[in-house]
ZAMARMAR-967416 format. One record per residue (C-alpha): x, z, y. Coordinates in steps of 0.2 Angstrom, whole numbers, padded with zeros to 4 digits, always signed. Each point is the difference from the previous one (the first is absolute). Example, Ala and Ser with C-alpha at 12.3 -4.5 7.8 and 13.67 -1.06 7.14 Angstrom:
+0062+0039-0022;+0006-0003+0017;
END
This chain:
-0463+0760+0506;+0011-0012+0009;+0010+0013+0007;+0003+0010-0016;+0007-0018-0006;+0012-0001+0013;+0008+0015-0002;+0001+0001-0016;+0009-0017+0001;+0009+0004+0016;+0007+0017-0013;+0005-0012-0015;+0010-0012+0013;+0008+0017+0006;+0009+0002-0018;+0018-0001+0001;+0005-0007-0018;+0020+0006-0004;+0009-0016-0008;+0014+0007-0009;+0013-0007-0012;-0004+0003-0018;+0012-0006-0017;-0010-0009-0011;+0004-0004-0018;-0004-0014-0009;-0005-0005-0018;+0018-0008-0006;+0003-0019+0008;-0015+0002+0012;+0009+0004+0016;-0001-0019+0006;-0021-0001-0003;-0003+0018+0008;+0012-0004+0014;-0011-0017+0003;-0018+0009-0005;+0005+0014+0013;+0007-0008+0015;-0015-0014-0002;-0012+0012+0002;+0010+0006+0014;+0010+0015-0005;+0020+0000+0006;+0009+0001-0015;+0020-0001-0001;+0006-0006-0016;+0018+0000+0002;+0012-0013-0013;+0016-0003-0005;+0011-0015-0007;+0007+0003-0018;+0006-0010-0015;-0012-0003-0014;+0009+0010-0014;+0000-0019-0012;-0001-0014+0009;+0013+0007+0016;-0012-0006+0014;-0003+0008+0014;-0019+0004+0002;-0008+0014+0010;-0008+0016-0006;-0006+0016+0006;+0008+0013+0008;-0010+0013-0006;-0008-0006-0016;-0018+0000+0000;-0002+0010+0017;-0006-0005+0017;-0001+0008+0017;-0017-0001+0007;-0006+0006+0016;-0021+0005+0000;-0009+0015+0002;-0007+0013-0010;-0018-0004+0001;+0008-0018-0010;+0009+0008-0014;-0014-0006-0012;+0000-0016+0007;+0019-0002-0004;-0002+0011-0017;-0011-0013-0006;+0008-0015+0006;+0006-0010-0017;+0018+0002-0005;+0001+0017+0008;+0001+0014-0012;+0002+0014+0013;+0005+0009+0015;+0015+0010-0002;-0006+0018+0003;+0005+0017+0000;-0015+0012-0003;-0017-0008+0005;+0004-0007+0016;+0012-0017+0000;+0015+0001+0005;+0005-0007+0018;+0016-0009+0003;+0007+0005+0017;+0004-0013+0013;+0019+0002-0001;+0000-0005-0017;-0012-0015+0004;+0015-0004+0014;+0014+0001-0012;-0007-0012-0013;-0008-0011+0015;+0020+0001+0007;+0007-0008-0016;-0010-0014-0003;-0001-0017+0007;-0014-0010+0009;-0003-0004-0019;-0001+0017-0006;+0017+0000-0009;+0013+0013+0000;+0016-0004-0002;+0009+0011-0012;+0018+0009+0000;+0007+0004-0017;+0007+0019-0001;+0020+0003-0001;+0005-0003-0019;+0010+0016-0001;-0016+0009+0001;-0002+0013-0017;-0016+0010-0009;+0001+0015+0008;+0009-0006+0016;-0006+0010+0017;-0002-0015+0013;-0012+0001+0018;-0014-0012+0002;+0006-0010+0015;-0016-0009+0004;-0018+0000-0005;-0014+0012+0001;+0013+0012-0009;+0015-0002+0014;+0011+0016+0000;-0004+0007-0015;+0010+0005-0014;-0002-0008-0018;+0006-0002-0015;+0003-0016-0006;-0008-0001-0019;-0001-0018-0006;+0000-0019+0006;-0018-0010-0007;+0003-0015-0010;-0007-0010+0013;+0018+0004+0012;-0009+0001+0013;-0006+0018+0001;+0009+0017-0004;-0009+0016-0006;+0005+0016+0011;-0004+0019-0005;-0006+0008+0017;+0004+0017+0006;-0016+0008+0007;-0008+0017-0005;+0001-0008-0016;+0012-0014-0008;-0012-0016+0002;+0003-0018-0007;-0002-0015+0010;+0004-0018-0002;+0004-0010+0016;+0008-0016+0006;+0021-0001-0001;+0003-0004+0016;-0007+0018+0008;
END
């Protein structure tokens, strides 16, 4: 019956799909190829990079912020879709639902980069111990307290023991 059709279509045009943010990890060196597989088939994706010197030849060259993660915005109903996307090896999750990313986090990564998508890092006082107390200035984590654990090989990160319920490890950029 026609007008069984058009309800039924007028109904599925009434659905509000929820675009979220999600983390998405990568397969190791795939962040490039899912970031140009995702966003070509229309998905927002932030892939935020950084400048750092190639360990043997000195060179400046860029990299990944975050080392095979990507921020992508799409919603739930397309989780396989991205799931299955090659390169991805999954989204990060905590129980059976994937984990959102709230939009101030989104803001504060956005906030740092350049129209490029670069950020621009500041390197951490040199005074700074194992086992030194310090605040998170900036970031997702401003305010909170930490303690300061260990600077990656890499220089341009530091690893930070959060205080929560429980003592969490993190790993986040310098210049927060």
């Amino acid at each position: 019956m026609p007008g069984e059709d058009e309800e039924e279509h007028g109904r599925r045009e009434n659905v509000q799909v929820k675009w979220t943010w999600y983390l998405v990890k990568t397969k190791p060196l795939n962040e490039i190829r899912v970031h140009s597989r995702l966003t070509g088939a229309g998905y927002e994706c932030i892939f935020p990079r950084m400048r750092r010197k190639n360990r043997r030849t000195k060179a400046l060259e860029l990299g990944p912020l975050f080392p095979t993660y990507l921020f992508v915005r799409f919603a739930l109903e397309q989780l396989r879709t991205i799931r299955y996307t090659h390169g991805v090896a999954r989204v990060v999750s905590f129980g059976p639902e994937p984990q959102e990313v709230g939009e101030e986090i989104i803001e504060a990564v956005r906030a740092r980069m350049d129209e490029e998508g670069i950020v621009t890092l500041v390197r951490p006082p040199a005074d700074w111990k194992p086992g030194q107390r310090i605040r998170i200035g900036e970031g997702p984590f401003e305010g909170l307290e930490a303690i300061f654990v260990e600077e990656l090989p890499d220089r341009d990160r530091v690893v930070l023991l959060l205080d929560a319920v429980s003592s969490y490890k993190v790993t986040i950029p310098k210049e927060q």
